[in-house]
N, C-alpha and C positions, 0 to 999 in steps of 0.2 A: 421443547414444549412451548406452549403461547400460555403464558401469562395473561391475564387480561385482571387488573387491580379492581377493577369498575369503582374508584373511588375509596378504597377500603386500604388501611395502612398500617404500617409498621412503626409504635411510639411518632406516630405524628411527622414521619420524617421522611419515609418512601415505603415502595411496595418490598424491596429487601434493602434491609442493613448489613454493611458488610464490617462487621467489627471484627474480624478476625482478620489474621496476617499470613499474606502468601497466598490469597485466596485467585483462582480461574474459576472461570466463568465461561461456559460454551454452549452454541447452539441454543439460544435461548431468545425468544421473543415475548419483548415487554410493552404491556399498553394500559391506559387507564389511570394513573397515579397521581393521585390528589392529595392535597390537605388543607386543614382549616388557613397556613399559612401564604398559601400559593404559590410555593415553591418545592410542590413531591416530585421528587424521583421516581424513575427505576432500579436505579441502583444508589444508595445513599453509601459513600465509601470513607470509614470511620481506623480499618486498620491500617498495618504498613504493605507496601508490593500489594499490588494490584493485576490481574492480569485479563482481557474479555476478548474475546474469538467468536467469528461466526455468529453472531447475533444482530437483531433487528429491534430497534428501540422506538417507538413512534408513539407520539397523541400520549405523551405525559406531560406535565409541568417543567420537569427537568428530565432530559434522557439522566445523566451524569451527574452528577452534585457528590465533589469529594471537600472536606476539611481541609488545614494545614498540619502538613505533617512533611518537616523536611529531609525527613531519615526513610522515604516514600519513593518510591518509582513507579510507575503506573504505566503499563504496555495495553494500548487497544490494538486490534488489527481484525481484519475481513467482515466488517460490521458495520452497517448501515444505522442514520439515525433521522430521522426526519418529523416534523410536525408536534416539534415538543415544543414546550414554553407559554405560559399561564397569557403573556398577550401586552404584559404590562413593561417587559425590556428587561424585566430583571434574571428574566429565566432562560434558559437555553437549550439549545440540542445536548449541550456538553457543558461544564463548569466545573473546572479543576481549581482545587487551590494552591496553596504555596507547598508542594512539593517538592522532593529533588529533582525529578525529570519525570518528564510526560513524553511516550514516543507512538506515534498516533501513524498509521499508516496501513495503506489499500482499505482505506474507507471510503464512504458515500454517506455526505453530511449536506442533507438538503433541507430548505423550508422550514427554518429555526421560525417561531411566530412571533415576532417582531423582533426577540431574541437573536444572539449571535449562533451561528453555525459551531463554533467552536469558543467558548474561549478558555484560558491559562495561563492560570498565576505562578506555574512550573517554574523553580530555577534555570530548568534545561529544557529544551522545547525541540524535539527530532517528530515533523511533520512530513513526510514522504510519501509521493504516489497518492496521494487519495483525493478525490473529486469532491468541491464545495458550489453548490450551483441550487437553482429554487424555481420553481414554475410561475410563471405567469397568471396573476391574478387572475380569478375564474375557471382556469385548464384544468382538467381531469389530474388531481393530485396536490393540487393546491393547496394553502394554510388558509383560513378563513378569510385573514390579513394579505396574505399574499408578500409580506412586506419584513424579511429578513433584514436584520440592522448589520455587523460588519461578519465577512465570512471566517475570518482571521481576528482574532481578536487577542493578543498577547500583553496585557493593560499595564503590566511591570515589567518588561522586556526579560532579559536574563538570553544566556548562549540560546540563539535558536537557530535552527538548519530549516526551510519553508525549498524542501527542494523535487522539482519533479510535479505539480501539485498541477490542476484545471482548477479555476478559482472563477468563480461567474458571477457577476453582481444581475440582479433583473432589472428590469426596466420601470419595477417600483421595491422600493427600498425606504428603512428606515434610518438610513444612513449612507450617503456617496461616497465612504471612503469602505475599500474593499479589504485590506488589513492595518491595522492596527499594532501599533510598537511602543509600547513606554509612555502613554498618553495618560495615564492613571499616577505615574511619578517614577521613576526607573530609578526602583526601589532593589530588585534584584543584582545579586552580583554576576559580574559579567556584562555588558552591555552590547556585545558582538551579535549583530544578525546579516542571516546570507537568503537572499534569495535567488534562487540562481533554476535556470532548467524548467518555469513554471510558463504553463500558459493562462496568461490575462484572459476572460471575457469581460466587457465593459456594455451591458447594453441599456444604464441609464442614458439616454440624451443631455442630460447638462453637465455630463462629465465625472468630476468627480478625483479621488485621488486612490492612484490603486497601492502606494504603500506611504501609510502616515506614519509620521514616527514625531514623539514627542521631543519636546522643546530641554528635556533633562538628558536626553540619549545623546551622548558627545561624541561616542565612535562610530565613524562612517560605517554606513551598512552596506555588503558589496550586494550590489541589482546586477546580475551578469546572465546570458542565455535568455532571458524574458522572451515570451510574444505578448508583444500589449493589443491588445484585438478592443479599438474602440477611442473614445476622444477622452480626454481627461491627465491629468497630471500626474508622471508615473512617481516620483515623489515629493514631498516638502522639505527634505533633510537636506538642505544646501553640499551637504560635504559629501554627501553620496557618492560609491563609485558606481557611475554606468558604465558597464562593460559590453559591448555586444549583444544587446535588446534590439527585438524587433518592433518596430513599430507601425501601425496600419490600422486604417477603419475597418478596411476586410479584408485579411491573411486571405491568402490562398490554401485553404484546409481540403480536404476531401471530402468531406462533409460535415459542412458546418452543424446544420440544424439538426443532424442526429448524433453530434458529439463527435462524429469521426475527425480531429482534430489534427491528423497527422499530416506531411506536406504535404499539398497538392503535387504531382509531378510540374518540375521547376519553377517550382516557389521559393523566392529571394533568399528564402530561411533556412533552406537547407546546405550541409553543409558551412554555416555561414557562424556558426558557435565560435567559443575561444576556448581553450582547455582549463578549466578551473584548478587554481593550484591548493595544494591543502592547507588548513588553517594553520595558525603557529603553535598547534598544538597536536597538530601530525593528522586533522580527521581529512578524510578523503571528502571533496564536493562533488564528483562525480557521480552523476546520475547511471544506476546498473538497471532498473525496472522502469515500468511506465505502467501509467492505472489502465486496468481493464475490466469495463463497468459486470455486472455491479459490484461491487466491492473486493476487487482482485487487483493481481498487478502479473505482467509479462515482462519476457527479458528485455531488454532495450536495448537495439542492433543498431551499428553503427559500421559505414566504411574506413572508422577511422577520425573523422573529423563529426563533431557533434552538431547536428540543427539545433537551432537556438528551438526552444521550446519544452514541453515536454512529453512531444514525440517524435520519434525517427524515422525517417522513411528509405532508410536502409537493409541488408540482410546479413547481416554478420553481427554477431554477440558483443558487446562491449568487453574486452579481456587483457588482461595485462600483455604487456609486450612477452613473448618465450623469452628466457634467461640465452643468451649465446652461448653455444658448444664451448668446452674449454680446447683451448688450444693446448696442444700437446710440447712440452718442451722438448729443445731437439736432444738428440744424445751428444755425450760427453764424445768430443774428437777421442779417436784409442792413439794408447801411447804408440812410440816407435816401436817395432822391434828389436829384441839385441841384438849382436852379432853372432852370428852362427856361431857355435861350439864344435871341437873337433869331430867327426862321427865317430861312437862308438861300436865295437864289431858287434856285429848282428847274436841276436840272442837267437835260442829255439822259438820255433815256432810254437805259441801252446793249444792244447788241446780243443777242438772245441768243444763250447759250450752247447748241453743238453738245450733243445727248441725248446720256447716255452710254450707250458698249457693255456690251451686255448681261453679267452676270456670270456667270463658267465656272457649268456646272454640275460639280458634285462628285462624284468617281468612289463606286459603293456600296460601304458597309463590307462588308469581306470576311466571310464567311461563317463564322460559330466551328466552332473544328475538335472535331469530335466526340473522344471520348476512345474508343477501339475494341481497348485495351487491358487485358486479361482481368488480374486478380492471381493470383501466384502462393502455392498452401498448400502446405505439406508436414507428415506427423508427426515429429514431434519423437520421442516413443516413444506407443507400441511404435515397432521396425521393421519392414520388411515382413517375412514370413514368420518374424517370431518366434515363439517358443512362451512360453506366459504361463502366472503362475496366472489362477486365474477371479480373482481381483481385479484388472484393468487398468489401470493407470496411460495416462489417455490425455493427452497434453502436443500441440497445433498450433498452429501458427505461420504467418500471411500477409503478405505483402509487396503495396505497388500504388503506381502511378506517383502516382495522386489520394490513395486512402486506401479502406482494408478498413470498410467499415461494419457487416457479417454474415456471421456464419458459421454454419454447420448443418452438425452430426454425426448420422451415421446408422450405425445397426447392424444387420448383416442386412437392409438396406434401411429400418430403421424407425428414423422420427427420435427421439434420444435429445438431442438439446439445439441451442439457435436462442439466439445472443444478437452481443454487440458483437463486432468484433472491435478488436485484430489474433492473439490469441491467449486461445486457453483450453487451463485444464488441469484435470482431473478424474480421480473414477476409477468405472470401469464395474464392472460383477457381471456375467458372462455365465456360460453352461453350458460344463462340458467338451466340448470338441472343436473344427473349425472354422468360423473366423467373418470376414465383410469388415464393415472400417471405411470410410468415407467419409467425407470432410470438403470443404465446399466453402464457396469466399466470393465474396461477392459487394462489386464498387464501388459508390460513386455515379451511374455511367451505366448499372449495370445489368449489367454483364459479371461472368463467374460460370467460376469453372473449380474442379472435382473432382479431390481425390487420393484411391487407393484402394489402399488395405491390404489382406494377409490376413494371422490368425495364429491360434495353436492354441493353447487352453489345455485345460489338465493340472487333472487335482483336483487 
């Protein structure tokens, strides 16, 4: 459903209060959220465990605005947030507070207004796969400002993993440093941060620092796999380990200006990674996904050797090595023989033995039951007979007994996008007036079922 607050709240604090525990949240788009104190939410998160899926948060005060609560885990995923925050830096796309862990991944966190993209006061901070990037002052999408402060924003540091992530600073900013580590006082326990498998974009001109780390944070943070795309200072932390970062005003990508970020064929970067070893506390730094916009993630294929970045421009799955066959031990040498004993004389010959009866035959294995079970899609938004701007938010979602392999959207009968399923989210351009969506998916046996939309957009 699309929420829309138009200014109107919950005890002064957001459009929903989440004071219960163990609460999801899905498929839900939130807009409008105001208060007399300029800092409303969409979601104001008040209990313990947290969890938010498939949803679109945009043009509030605060997308995010949670309390401290260190007996708290908070999981977002497949959810986009963009064009939130009152204007004044205090507000954000996202604002977590002191938590036990925040783990934030295959998101799309753009166009915080003047605000951070993200920030978190998480004791544990797992940020994976998801794209932080902001449009150019004035472009179709734009924040009023135009002028996002850090994309990364972790002000009390604590264990955080930043792995796998497209990190994009614009070319105006309310701040040149593109994350942020313990700069508020490295206050949290643990002080270990890994950035490893991301790709830098840098396109302020005067540079800038793509990971700040405060003057209290003592343990080296490892920088390994990097593309740093753009000029500026990849950190201030003297002790840092650089490992294996690339560095370039312009990577050789496939395409840059539409985000295709993966290597250009023989771009320096490929194959050019180190193998990231696990921390001292056994977690794997290995990147398995890689973001796939809008707010998705794909498997991340490798021949073996990792391109620094975080994308691959190989065809094979990232997988553990096969376990080797066990090797068979030999047999036991046989003892000697004895020595032959005298032969004793021959006995009769005995009777033979009656032939035996014939063995059943075996009834035939039954026959596999086909799967003749269609999956169900629905949209998520629009709904039917909405009326829209020409900018479409399209958000679908399928379900199947086996599993959703493909989906294809069609507009006005003409297809506008074919890929994995179980759900995709985008957004469409159409012309004013009426128009049908379709979206349909298909299983593994080939069964296939159509939802079909109408709505109207408005200049």
């Amino acid at each position: 459903p699309r929420i829309d607050a138009a200014g109107m709240n919950a005890a002064g604090k957001a459009t929903w209060v989440i004071a219960g525990n163990s609460v999801v949240v899905e498929n839900v788009e939130m807009l409008g959220a105001k208060v007399p104190d300029q800092n409303g939410a969409a979601l104001r998160l008040e209990g313990t465990h947290f969890t938010l899926r498939n949803s679109f948060l945009h043009d509030n005060e605060n997308g995010i605005l949670s309390g401290v609560n260190t007996a708290s885990d908070i999981l977002i995923e497949g959810s986009e947030f963009g064009h939130n925050g009152f204007g004044t830096g205090y507000t954000h796309n996202l604002y977590i507070g002191n938590v036990r862990s925040l783990t934030f991944r295959n998101n799309y966190s753009h166009d915080a207004n003047v605000g951070h993209n993200l920030k978190s006061r998480a004791q544990k901070n797992t940020i994976a796969y998801n794209r932080f990037s902001s449009t150019a002052p004035g472009a179709t999408g734009s924040t009023a400002s135009g002028q996002p402060s850090y994309e990364i924003d972790l002000p009390n540091g604590g264990t955080s993993y930043i792995i796998g992530n497209v990190i994009q600073q614009p070319a105006a900013n309310q701040n040149p440093n593109m994350v942020a580590y313990g700069e508020e006082g490295a206050t949290n326990p643990g002080q270990d941060l890994y950035v490893v498998n991301n790709t830098f974009l840098n396109d302020y001109s005067s540079g800038g620092t793509y990971v700040m780390i405060g003057s209290g944070v003592t343990t080296p943070a490892l920088l390994q796999n990097n593309v740093i795309a753009g000029i500026g200072t990849l950190t201030n932390q003297a002790s840092a380990i650089d490992k294996s970062n690339y560095r370039s005003a312009a990577p050789a990508f496939v395409d840059r200006a539409s985000y295709d970020l993966r290597p250009a064929a023989g771009a320096p970067f490929i194959n050019a990674g180190s193998a990231p070893a696990a921390t001292a506390t056994g977690v794997s730094l290995v990147p398995t996904l890689q973001y796939r916009h809008v707010a998705m993630s794909e498997a991340r294929v490798s021949d073996g050797t990792l391109d620094v970045g975080a994308y691959e421009a190989a065809s094979t799955v990232n997988a553990p090595a096969p376990a080797p066959a066990p090797v068979p031990a030999p047999a036991p040498a046989p003892a000697p023989a004895p020595a032959p004993a005298p032969a004793p004389a021959p006995a009769p010959a005995p009777a033979p033995a009656p032939a035996p009866a014939p063995a059943p035959t075996p009834a035939p294995a039954p026959a596999p039951t086909l799967d003749t079970i269609a999956p169900s899609v629905r949209f998520v938004s629009p709904m039917n007979m909405a009326t829209t701007t020409r900018n479409v938010t399209v958000s679908v979602t399928s379900t199947d007994n086996v599993g959703v392999i493909q989906l294809v959207l069609r507009l006005d009968g003409r297809q506008v996008y074919q890929g994995p399923g179980p759900s995709v989210r985008g957004t469409l351009t159409v012309a004013a007036g009426s128009h049908t969506l379709a979206a349909t998916a298909f299983d593994k046996a080939g069964n296939q079922f159509t939802t079909t939309i109408r709505i109207t957009a408005t200049q």
